[in-house]
Each structure stands twice: as C-alpha cells, then as structure tokens.
C-alpha positions as MATLAB code, in Angstrom:
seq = 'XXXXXXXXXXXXXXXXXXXXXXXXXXXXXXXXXXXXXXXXXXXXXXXXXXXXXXXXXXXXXXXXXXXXXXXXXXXXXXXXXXXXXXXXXXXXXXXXXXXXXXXXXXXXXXXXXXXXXXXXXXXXXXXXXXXXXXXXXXXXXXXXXXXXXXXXXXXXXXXXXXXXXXXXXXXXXXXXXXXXXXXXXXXXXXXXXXXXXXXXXXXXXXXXXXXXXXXXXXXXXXXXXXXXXXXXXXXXXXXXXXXXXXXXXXXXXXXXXXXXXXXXXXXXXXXXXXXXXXXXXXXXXXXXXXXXXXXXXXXXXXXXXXXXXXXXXXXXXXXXXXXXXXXXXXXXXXXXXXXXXXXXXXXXXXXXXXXXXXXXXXXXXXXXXXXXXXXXXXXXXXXXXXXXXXXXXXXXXXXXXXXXXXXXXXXXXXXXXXXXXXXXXXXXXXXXXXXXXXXXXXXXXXXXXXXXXXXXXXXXXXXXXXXX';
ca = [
     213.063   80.667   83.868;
     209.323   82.082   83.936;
     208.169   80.552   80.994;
     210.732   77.154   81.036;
     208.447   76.414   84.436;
     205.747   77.056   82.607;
     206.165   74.921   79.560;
     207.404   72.456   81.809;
     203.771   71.950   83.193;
     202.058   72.231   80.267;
     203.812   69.551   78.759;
     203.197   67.272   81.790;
     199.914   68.212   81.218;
     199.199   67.455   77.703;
     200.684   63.938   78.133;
     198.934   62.794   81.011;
     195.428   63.860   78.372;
     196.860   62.340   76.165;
     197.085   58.888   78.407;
     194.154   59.088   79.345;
     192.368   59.491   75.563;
     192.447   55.561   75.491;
     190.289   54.818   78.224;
     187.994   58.252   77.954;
     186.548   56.668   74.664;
     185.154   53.562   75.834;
     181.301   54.226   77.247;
     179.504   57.327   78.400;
     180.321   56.283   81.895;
     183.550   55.873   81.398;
     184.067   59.564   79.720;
     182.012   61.308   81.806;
     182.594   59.910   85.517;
     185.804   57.615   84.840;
     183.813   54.093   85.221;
     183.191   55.203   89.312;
     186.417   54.041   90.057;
     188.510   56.739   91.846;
     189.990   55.987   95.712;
     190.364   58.083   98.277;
     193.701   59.840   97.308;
     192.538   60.370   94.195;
     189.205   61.500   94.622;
     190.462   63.892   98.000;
     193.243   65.089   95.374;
     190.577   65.804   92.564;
     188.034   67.425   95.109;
     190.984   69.256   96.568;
     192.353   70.694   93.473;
     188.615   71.094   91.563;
     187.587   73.352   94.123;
     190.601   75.656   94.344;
     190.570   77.994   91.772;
     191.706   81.550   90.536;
     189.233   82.746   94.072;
     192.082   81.175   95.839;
     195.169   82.588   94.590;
     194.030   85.949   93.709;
     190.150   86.465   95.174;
     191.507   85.446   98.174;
     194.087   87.180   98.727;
     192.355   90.614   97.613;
     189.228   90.113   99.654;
     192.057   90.023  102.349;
     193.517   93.122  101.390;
     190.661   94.937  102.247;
     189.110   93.112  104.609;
     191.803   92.033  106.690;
     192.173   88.743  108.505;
     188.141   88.516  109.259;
     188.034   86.985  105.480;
     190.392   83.669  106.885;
     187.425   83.196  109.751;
     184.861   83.003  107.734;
     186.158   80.684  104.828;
     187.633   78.941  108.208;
     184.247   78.045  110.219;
     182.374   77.568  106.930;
     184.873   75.103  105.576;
     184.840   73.121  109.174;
     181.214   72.843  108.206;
     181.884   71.273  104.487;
     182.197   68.161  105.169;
     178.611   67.822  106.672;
     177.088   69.266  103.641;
     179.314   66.819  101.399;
     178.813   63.665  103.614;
     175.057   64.762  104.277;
     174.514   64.970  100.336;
     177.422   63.468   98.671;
     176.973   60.094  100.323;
     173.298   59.946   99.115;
     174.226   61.075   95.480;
     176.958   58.006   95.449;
     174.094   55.553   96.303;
     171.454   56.536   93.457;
     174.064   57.248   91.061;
     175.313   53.413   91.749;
     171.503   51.651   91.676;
     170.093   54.109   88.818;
     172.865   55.098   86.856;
     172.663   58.630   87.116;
     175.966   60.897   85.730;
     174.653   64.562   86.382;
     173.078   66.588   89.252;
     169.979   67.641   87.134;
     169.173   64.115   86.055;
     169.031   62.891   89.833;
     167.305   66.166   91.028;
     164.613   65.596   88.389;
     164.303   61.876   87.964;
     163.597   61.329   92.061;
     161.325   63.979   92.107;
     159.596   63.091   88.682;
     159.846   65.819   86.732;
     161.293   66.293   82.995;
     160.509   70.239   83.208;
     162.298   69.961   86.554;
     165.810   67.924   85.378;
     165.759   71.059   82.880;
     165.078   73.848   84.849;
     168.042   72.561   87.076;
     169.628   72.426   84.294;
     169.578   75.627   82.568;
     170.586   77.264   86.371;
     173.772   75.197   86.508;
     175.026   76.058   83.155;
     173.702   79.864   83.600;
     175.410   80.164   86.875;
     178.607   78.315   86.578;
     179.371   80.360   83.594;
     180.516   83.275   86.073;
     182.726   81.164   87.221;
     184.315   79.521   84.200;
     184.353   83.065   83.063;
     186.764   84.047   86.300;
     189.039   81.269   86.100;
     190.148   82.376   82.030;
     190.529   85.876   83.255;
     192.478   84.461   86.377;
     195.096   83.088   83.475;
     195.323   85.681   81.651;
     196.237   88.116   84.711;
     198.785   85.361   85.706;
     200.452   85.574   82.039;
     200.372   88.990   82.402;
     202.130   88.884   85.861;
     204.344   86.303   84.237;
     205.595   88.696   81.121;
     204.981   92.264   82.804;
     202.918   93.455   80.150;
     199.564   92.969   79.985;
     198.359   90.236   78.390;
     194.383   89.315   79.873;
     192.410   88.867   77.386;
     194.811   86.910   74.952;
     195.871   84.556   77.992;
     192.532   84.300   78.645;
     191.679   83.167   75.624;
     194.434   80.894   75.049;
     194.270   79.130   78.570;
     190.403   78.715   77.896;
     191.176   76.670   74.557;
     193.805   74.522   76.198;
     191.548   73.885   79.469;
     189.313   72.733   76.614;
     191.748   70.699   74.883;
     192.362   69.048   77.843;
     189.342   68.193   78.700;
     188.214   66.635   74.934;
     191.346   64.316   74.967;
     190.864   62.934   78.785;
     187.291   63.165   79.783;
     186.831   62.613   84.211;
     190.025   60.282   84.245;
     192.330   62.831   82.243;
     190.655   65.798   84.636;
     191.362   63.765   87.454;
     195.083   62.565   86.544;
     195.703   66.198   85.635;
     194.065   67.369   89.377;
     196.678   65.009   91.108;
     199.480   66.958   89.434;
     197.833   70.407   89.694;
     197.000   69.834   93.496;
     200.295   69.077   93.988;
     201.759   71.620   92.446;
     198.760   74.358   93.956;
     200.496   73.298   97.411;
     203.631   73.651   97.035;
     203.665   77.028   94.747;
     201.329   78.535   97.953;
     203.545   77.034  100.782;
     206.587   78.931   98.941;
     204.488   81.737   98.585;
     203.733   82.671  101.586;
     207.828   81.556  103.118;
     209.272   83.231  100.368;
     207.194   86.476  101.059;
     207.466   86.521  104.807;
     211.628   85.570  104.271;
     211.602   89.379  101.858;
     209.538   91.278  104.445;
     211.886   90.439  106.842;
     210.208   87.691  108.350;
     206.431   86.843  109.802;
     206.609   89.043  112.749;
     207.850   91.692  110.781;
     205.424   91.379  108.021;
     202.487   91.287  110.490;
     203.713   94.184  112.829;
     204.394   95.976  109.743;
     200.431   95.556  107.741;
     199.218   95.948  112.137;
     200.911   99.623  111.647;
     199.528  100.289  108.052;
     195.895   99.543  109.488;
     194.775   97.905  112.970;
     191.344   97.189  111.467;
     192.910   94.564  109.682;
     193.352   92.505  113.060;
     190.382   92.902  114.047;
     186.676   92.134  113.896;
     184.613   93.930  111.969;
     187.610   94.414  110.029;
     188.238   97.665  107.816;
     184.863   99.443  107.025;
     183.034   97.821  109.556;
     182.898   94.640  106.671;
     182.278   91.571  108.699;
     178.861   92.432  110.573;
     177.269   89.565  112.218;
     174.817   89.025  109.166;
     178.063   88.780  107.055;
     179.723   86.284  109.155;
     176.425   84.355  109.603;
     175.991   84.769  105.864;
     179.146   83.817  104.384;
     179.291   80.913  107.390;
     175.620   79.387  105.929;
     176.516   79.880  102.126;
     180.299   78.380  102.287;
     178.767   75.060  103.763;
     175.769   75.006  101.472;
     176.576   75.923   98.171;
     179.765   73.945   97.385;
     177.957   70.641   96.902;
     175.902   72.398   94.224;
     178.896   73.707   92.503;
     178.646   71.267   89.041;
     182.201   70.606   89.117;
     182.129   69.020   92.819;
     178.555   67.254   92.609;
     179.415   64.957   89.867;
     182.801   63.790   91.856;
     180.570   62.231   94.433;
     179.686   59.626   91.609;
     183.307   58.733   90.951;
     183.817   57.201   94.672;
     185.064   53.649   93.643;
     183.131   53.266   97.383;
     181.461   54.694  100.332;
     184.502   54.581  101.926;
     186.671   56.540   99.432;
     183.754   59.428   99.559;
     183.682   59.526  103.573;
     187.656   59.648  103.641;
     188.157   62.284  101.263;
     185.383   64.424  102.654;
     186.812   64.694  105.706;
     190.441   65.182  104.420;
     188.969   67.694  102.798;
     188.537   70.864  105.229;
     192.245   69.396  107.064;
     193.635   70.839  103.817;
     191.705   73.607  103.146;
     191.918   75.092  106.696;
     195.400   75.472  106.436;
     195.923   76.435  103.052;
     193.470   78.959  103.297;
     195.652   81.037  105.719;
     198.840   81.717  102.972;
     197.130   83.880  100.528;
     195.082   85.749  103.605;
     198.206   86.343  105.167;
     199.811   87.544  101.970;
     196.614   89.835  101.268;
     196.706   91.487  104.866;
     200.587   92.052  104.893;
     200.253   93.778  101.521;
     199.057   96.776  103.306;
     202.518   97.026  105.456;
     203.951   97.451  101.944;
     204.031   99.887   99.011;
     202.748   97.676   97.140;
     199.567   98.962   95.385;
     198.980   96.801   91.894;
     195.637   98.447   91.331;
     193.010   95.566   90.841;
     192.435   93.872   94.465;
     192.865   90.141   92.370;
     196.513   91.044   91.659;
     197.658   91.719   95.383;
     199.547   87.995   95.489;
     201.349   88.180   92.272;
     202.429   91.663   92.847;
     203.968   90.610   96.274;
     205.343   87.183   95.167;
     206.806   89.431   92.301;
     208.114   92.194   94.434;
     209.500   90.048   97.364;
     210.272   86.628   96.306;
     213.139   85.326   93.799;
     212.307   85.109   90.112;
     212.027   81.398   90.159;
     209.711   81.429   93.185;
     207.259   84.086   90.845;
     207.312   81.461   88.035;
     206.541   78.650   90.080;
     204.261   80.142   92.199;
     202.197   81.798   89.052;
     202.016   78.246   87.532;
     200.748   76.923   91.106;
     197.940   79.555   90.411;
     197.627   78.614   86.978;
     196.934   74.994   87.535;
     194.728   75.361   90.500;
     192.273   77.284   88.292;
     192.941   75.007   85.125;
     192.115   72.548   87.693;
     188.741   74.028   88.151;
     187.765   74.919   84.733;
     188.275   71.509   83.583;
     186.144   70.372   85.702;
     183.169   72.914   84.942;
     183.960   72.692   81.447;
     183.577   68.563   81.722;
     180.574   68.730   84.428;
     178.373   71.234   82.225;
     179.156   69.420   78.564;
     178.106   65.984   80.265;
     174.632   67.873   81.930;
     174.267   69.838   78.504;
     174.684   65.987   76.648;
     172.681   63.959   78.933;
     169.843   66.053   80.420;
     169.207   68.172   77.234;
     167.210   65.197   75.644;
     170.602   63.759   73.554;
     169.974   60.246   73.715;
     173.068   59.411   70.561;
     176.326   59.804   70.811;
     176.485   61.390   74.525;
     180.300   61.525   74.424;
     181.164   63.035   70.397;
     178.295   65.656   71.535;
     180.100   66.183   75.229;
     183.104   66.704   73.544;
     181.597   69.298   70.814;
     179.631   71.164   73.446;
     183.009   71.482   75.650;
     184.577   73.499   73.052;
     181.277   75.637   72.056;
     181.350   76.466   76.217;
     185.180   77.531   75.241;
     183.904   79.769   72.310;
     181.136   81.238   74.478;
     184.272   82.587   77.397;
     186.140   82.994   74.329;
     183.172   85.792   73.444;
     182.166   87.165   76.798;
     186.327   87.664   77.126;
     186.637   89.687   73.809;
     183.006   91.675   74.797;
     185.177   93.086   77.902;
     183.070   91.148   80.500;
     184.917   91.344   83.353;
     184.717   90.580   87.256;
     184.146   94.044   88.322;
     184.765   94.566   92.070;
     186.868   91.534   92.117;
     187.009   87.870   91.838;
     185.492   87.628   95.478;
     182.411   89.430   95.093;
     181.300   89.098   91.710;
     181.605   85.396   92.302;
     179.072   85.924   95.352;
     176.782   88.008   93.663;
     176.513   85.616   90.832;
     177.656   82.065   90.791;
     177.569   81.391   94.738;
     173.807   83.426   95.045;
     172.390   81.369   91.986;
     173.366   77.750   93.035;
     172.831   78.035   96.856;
     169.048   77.881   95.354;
     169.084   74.914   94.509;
     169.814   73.291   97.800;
     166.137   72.796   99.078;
     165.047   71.121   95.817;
     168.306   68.886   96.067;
     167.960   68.036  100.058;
     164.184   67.066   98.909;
     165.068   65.092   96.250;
     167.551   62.678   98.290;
     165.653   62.444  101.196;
     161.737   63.598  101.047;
     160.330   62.415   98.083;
     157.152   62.691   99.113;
     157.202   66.041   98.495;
     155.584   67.433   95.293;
     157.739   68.625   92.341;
     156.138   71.504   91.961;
     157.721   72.559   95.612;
     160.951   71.897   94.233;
     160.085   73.935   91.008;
     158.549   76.644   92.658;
     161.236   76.955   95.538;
     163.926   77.084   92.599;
     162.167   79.780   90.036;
     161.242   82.207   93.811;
     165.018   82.005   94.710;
     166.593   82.748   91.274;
     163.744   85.892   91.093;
     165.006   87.063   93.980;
     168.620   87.007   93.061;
     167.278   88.986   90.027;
     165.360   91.408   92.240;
     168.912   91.561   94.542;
     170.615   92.573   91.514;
     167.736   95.476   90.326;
     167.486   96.878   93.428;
     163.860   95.606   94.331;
     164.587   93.271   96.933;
     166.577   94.292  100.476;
     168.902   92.120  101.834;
     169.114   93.281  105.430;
     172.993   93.142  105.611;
     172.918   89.521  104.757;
     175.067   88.396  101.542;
     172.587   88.003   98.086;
     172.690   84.079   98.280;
     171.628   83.936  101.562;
     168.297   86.330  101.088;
     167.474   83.762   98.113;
     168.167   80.546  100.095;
     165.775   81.586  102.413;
     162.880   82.345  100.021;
     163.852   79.207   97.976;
     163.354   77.294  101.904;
     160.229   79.291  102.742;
     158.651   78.695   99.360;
     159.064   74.981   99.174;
     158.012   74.207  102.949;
     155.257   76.494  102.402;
     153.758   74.561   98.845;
     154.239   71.560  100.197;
     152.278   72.443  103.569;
     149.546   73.823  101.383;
     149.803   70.649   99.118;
     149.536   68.106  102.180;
     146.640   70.107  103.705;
     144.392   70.308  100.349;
     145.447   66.452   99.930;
     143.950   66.185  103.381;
     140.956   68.036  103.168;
     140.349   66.579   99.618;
     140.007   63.377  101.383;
];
C-alpha cells in the first residue's frame, strides 16, 4: 500500500507536467511566471504549498520535540505578521513587474536602484543562500523513502527525488509548478490533518497524549520551554525574522508577479496566515507528544514519521509520508524554477532565456546531486541549520529591497553596502567573531544591513548638501 500511494502521486504528477509542456514553451514570460495570469485560489494554493516544505513536516515537528509548544508561538505571531510583509512588498513588486516587465527579484532590486553590479550581487546571495534550502528539501525525501521502506535509503532518495523535482520543473515551467502546487497543497492538508487524528486516536486520544508528553516534561508547556530555549531575544528574534524574510525567499518573491491582479495578490495574502496558523499546530503537537512516548528515532527531523509509523495504520504512514513528500517537492520546484529563471535572466543571457532556464535547472539538480553524495548534511536539524544559513543570508536583503520599491532616492551604493555588511556578519556569526547577544544569526545581520544603509545614505545626503 506504501508505495501504490506513492506511485499513485507521482503519476498524477508527471501528467499534469506533462499538460502543462504546451503552454510552458511559448515566451519567456510565459515559462518563467505563467503569462501573470494566476487567481486567487490558485496563487493562495501555490503560495500555500511553495512555502511548506520538508521544515514543516519534519523541522517542525523536531524543533517541537525539544522545544516544546513555545516553537507553535513563535511561527504563530510571526506568521500573523506575514501578510504585512507580503502586502507591504508583494503588492509593489506586482506593479513594476506589470509596467517594466521584470520576472526576477534581482532584476527589480537592481534595475530601480540602477545598478548592474547590484542586480548581481543580489543575485549571487539568492542562489548561494537558497541552496541550503534546496539542499534540505532532497534530504527531506530521502528520509521519507527511508521511513517509507524501513531501511535507510537518504542519499539515493535524495538523489532520485532531486532529478524528478527537476524533471518536473523542465517539462512545466511556473504553470506546471503551479498545477502541481494545487495537487500537492491539497494533498499536504489532508496527509497532516490525518496525522495528527490518527496519532492522537493511537495515544489514546488528545487529552491523553498531552497529559501524557505534560508528565514526560512540564517544560514543554511552558515558556521558556526546555533549556530555558525561548528567551525574550529568541521570541523577538524568530517573531522579526518569520515576517521579514519570507518575501525574500526566491521561490515566494517571483509568485507576486503571477497575480492575474491586485486583487488576486491581496486575497491570497491574507488567506495565507488563516491556513498556516492552523496547520502549523499538527506537527507541533505531534513533536511535543513524542516525549509522552518511547519513541526515540534518533535524528530530531524524524520525530513525525516515527510517530505516524508507530501509532497510525499503515495506510495513514503512506499517505501521510507522500503529504510530506509533496509539500517539499512543492518547494523545491519552486526554488529550482525561481533560481534557473534569476541565473537565465540576470546573469547577462540575453538568447534563449528558456532552453538555458531549463539547462541550468538540471545543473542546480547535479550540484544537490553532489553536495548529497559529499555527505553534506543538515547537522543539528532541519530547523536550525535552515536559520543559520538560508533564513540569516536572505533576511539581508530586506533593506536594499524596501529601498528599492519605495525610496529610490537613495544611493545604490547604500543598498550595496548594507547587503555585503550583513552577509559579513553572517560570516563573522558563523567564525565566531561576531556576538549575537541571544538574538538568532539573521537578526544580528538585519540590523547591521539597516544600520549600514541608513547610515551611507545619511552621510551621502549630508556631503550632497554641503557640496552644494
């Protein structure tokens, strides 16, 4: 039954690219951003699904694990905050894309402000930092194969889920990504609604459950959680860097050009944390009741298959693996789709934008493909490798993007100099040089990247002045 689920959705999937080949070919625009023509449903659906990966079946849930229910508040008031952020940005993005044509996030970033050496410095830090996270999402697979056969099987399912991701993407372009996000949201849903029932029904029930995991470890209930985890700077940090950096995330900036209209951007962005909000509380609650349970799978990312495995029917594992499975597909596509059309457009190709999309999709495949069979691996878990990395590096860019939509006036060099302090000090983070003062890595950098540009631009507008 496992692997007859299984096929079942891969099959689905593979036909709707398939459908969707026809149309992909016709223009650039077309490929890349299917012709700006997506509704509300489908552009909540493709936001929705994009942005759900293999953090939220098995980060998630292990972050929970350890942390306890503190890890639901803070994904909780920072995603009540998301559709600011997306309306605040998103909107503006729609409206240049529309009267100047733009497809990517470094071409806008660098063509209001001016600056070629700009577009590519944006550029190279969206492709260096959403590799992470393309990188998670094929080692999420394989660890969901592996849960699927009981023996383990990461690095080949990684491998092999990476090349059909890519496959995927090649045949459909946007409107095959987004076709394929209507049926993997869907299917995300439902596999975590019976998740979480289907758990709670084999632990004899939610009460039971939570009494049980309250008995294991009271900290769990409780702020600051196990450890003394969620400090104020944590909550303030994670708060700040939930609402700010998912705009920058590739994958989710180049939706906001799809919006057939202002309208179908403004409903779907506030659909958008309805969802999430509640969704978000399934895996935490299967993370925290874990510890009511003998349950110990070893790796903090494999909490939620080990309990849908150990207390849920067979046919609820399988479907509920394949959930996971296509919410990180889901989000993999869409990185793998987002950095082939920046790579194409913004790295000076000026021919053939969609054969070269297409050939730089699979060389992005290759490269996981690589970093896979070198034994990189998320070390410490899905949940904080992602913040160390992918979450630190693109929260950067947020000062140079809010400039770009809304003070132009502003020098580029701000904006480049605000962008190159941030990334240095996610560097220094990393070596040791740089404190953090209990605040998460992202949040240290956001605030240099801030401090840097107001302060170049001050000193810019004053020697104007005085030059005068």
């Amino acid at each position: 039954m496992n692997w007859v689920i299984l096929a079942g959705y891969v099959a689905v999937l593979a036909a709707l690219s398939i459908l969707a080949r026809k149309k992909a070919s016709s223009s650039p625009e077309e490929f890349f951003l299917a012709g700006r023509s997506f509704g509300p449903v489908v552009l909540f659906l493709t936001l929705a699904a994009t942005n759900f990966s293999a953090f939220f079946f098995l980060g998630f849930a292990g972050a929970a694990w350890k942390y306890g229910f503190g890890q639901y508040a803070i994904m909780g008031l920072g995603t009540a905050l998301v559709p600011v952020s997306f309306y605040f940005i998103g909107r503006k993005v729609w409206k240049l894309g529309k009267e100047k044509g733009y497809l990517t996030a470094p071409e806008l970033i660098g063509g209001e402000l001016g600056s070629p050496f700009l577009r590519r410095l944006v550029l190279v830090v969206m492709v260096v930092f959403t590799v992470p996270y393309l990188l998670t999402q094929a080692l999420g697979a394989g660890m969901i194969l592996s849960s699927l056969a009981g023996i383990d099987l990461t690095r080949i399912g990684a491998i092999v889920i990476i090349l059909l991701i890519g496959g995927v993407v090649v045949l459909g372009g946007m409107r095959g990504s987004a076709w394929t996000d209507v049926l993997q949201g869907g299917l995300m849903i439902l596999a975590m609604l019976a998740a979480v029932f289907f758990v709670a029904k084999g632990l004899g029930g939610f009460q039971t459950a939570s009494q049980k995991a309250y008995a294991a470890s009271p900290a769990l209930f409780m702020r600051p959680g196990p450890d003394g985890f969620f400090t104020p700077q944590k909550w303030f940090s994670f708060i700040i860097l939930w609402s700010f950096v998912n705009p920058l995330f590739p994958q989710l900036f180049t939706r906001f050009y799809t919006a057939r209209s202002l309208r179908s951007l403004r409903v779907s962005t506030w659909l958008y944390p309805l969802l999430v909000s509640f969704l978000f509380l399934a895996p935490v609650l299967i993370g925290v009741w874990a510890n009511g349970t003998p349950v110990d799978p070893g790796k903090p990312d494999m909490i939620l298959p080990a309990m849908v495995a150990g207390y849920a029917p067979g046919w609820v594992h399988a479907l509920v693996m394949t959930g996971a499975l296509a919410a990180l597909m889901s989000t993999a596509d869409s990185q793998l789709l987002a950095l082939s059309t920046m790579l194409a457009r913004d790295a000076g190709i000026d021919r053939k934008q969609m054969f070269w999309g297409r050939v730089l999709t699979l060389g992005l495949c290759l490269l996981v493909v690589i970093l896979v069979l070198l034994g990189v691996d998320a070390k410490g878990g899905i949940f904080t490798f992602l913040t160390q990395t992918t979450f630190a590096g693109l929260v950067v860019l947020t000062p140079a993007t809010v400039a770009a939509l809304y003070f132009k006036k502003i020098p580029k060099w701000a904006a480049i100099a605000s962008i190159i302090a941030g990334e240095a000090s996610v560097v220094g983070i990393w070596l040791g040089w740089l404190p953090t003062f209990g605040l998460v890595d992202g949040i240290v950098a956001l605030i240099v990247a801030v401090i840097v540009l107001t302060g170049t631009w001050l000193f810019y507008f004053l020697f104007s002045r005085r030059k005068r």
